[in-house]
C-alpha angles and dihedrals in degrees: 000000000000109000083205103017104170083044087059089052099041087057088046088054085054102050084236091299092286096279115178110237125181136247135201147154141061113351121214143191112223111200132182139202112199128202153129126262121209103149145026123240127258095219096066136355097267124103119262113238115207110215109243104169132315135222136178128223137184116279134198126353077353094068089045093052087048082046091059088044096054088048092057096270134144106219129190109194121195120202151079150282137185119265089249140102092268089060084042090068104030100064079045100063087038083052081045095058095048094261119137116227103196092115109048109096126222116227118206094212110038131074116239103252109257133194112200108187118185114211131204112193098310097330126096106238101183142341130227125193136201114186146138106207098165107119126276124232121278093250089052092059085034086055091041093047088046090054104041080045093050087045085046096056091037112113131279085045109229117264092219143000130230122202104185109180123181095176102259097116118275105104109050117166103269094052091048088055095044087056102043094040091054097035089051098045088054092043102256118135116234114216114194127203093193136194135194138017096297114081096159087082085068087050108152105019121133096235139358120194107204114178114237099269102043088056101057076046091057093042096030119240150108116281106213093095107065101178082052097040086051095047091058098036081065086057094051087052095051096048083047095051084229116166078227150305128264101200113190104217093185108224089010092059115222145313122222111210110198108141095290123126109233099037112240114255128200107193129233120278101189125107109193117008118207109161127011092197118122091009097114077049093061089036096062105028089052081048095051094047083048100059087026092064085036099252111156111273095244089051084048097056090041089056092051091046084058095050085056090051094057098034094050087050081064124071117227130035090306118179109213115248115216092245083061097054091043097052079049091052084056099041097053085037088062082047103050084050097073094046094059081076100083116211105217142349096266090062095044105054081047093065093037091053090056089043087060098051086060086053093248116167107224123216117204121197131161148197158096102283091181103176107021112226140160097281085062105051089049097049093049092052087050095054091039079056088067100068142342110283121029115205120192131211108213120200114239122233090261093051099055097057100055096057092043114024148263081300104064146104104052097186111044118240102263096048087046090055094046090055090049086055093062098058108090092216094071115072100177139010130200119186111224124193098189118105078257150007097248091115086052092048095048086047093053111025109204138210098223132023124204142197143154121273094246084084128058117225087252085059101049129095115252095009095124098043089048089058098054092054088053088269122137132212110235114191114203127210109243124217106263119237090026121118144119094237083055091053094047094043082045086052093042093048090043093044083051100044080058 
């Protein structure tokens, strides 16, 4: 979940406040041949793809760079192309997405990289590639790092760079360091997309967010052992001076390395994956918005998790639109409603557990709250404004009947619990069946517990066990007129004035 979730879509609504990021590394035209396929070929033993039509997209640190601008960026990308039709377009469709190309260089001798992916219904059939990844002359990289480091002192200075390197050429050692020493001494972070066994080169980034299987590459290692994998990708953090790691882990979401032991994951959001590529694009350049608007690095990274989940649902290289990762937010928000309900004891004091290593003060509050009204929601954002987490005890069925009668209530429990969900004051409900929480209070033990006015702290559950853990009992003033029973007594006289 969020840490600062109405801070996340404020900076959405914002398109990240327009901050400029930049952008540098190996450009790349990504083409497509699209087709069906309904038979195989009797020359050989390969389907046969009929053309149906073709596109080209932007590849590479292009496509990160098309992936800022459709965020609300405002990206400046560094690198070259060949002088030949492919370069051509390729600085066209980055012109078409709002991204300037002033500072992409064209090399006489030298192709533009291309990417030509075949496709059979939604399925790649086959790739082919045209590239030249023998290394340029030494005036070629001087005149790249000049420029990036002119772009990188250009005001407004960049919030972020992105060094997306896909291992064609562009970025050799000495022009990574160049970058990150000058970007860091200046107070840029640096975010790195790497390739290849040799991570020194990235010595110094921020962050770098190798997929699973380029980090047991870089290590080296197998991958089939994540806990392992992970262990040893700290190490490699640590040897690379790197603030942390973001490891895609494909279906099983990312890990954040940082120093903490476990690593931090953030699960999978997608729901049918048909094509990965372009997906590390959307990662980092979602990361790189996120710290670059200030939003908490774990917010950041969730953010970016969010932005996978919606690219690899896509087939071809596809950058994320805001309007994407917003209907997502909402989406997962619907979604963390509902687990906000906690199924049993054992989860919740597991939560709660891990709320209470980050020094979190927990609110407990309970209830029936059987037609939610205004008096309720006032009084629960009250109670959330004493600490840090509220929980809420919600009455059963059962239970309320028994307090109220064969009448009530009037919602049954698992509706009342959804519409709790929604408010963003409650961070967690248990049902409990019991005449009272008091087994709930003495398994959670909370800092603060709260109740309405109407009762006085004598009168309260569990207000002389809170006390003797260094709790306190808070009562809060209710809003006068609102209650459920006034609302049912206001429908019955209506019904009957009818």
């Amino acid at each position: 979940m969020f840490q600062d979730r109405a801070r996340v879509q404020e900076t959405l609504n914002a398109g990240f406040h327009g901050h400029p990021v930049l952008v540098a590394g190996d450009l790349i035209l990504d083409r497509y041949i699209w087709g069906e396929v309904s038979r195989i070929s009797p020359e050989a033993p390969v389907p046969v793809v009929r053309i149906l039509r073709e596109s080209s997209r932007c590849g590479g640190a292009a496509h990160v760079a098309v992936n800022l601008a459709n965020l609300g960026l405002v990206p400046r990308i560094c690198g070259w192309v060949g002088e030949d039709e492919e370069g051509r377009l390729l600085k066209r469709l980055l012109g078409q997405a709002g991204v300037a190309t002033g500072g992409i260089h064209s090399l006489p001798d030298r192709p533009t990289i291309a990417k030509t992916r075949v496709i059979g219904g939604r399925q790649q059939m086959l790739r082919l590639d045209l590239e030249q990844t023998d290394p340029v002359s030494e005036a070629v990289w001087s005149n790249f790092v000049q420029h990036v480091l002119t772009e990188l002192h250009r005001e407004p200075r960049p919030g972020a760079v992105i060094l997306s390197d896909y291992g064609k050429g562009t970025l050799a050692e000495p022009v990574c360091q160049a970058i990150i020493q000058q970007a860091r001494a200046i107070g840029v972070p640096v975010l790195v997309d790497p390739k290849g066994m040799h991570y020194d080169k990235y010595r110094g980034a921020t962050t770098l967010t190798p997929n699973r299987r380029e980090l047991a590459e870089a290590i080296p290692m197998a991958g089939g052992d994540l806990e392992r994998l992970l262990a040893a990708g700290e190490l490699l953090r640590q040897r690379i001076e790197a603030d942390f790691l973001a490891v895609t882990l494909s279906e099983l979401g990312i890990a954040l390395l940082e120093g903490e032991e476990p690593p931090i994951r953030i699960p999978a959001t997608a729901r049918e994956v048909f094509d990965v590529s372009g997906a590390g694009d959307a990662v980092i350049a979602v990361l790189a918005a996120g710290m670059t608007a200030g939003l908490p690095r774990l917010d950041a990274l969730h953010l970016a998790n969010l932005a996978a989940g919606v690219v690899v649902g896509k087939v071809g290289t596809s950058p994320i639109y805001r309007e994407e990762l917003m209907a997502a937010l909402f989406s997962e928000e619907a979604l963390a409603q509902a687990d906000k309900i906690s199924p049993n004891l054992e989860n919740a004091l597991s939560r709660i557990e891990a709320w209470r290593q980050k020094g979190e003060r927990l609110v407990f509050t309970n209830g029936c709250f059987d037609l939610l009204h205004a008096g309720h929601v006032t009084y629960l954002e009250k109670a959330r404004n004493l600490g840090n987490r509220l929980i809420v005890g919600l009455n059963t069925d059962r239970s309320v009947q028994a307090i109220k009668g064969p009448t009530r209530p009037v919602i049954r429990q698992e509706d009342r619990a959804r519409v709790l969900a929604a408010l963003a004051s409650v961070d967690m409900i248990l049902l409990f069946d019991e005449e009272t929480p008091i087994e709930l209070i003495r398994a959670i033990r909370p800092e603060v517990l709260a109740k309405g006015a109407d009762y006085t702290a004598d009168q309260v559950v569990g207000g002389g066990e809170v006390p003797s853990w260094g709790g306190r009992v808070a009562l809060i003033p209710l809003e006068p007129g609102r209650s459920s029973s006034n609302i049912l007594h206001h429908i019955q006289a209506t019904k009957g004035a009818s």
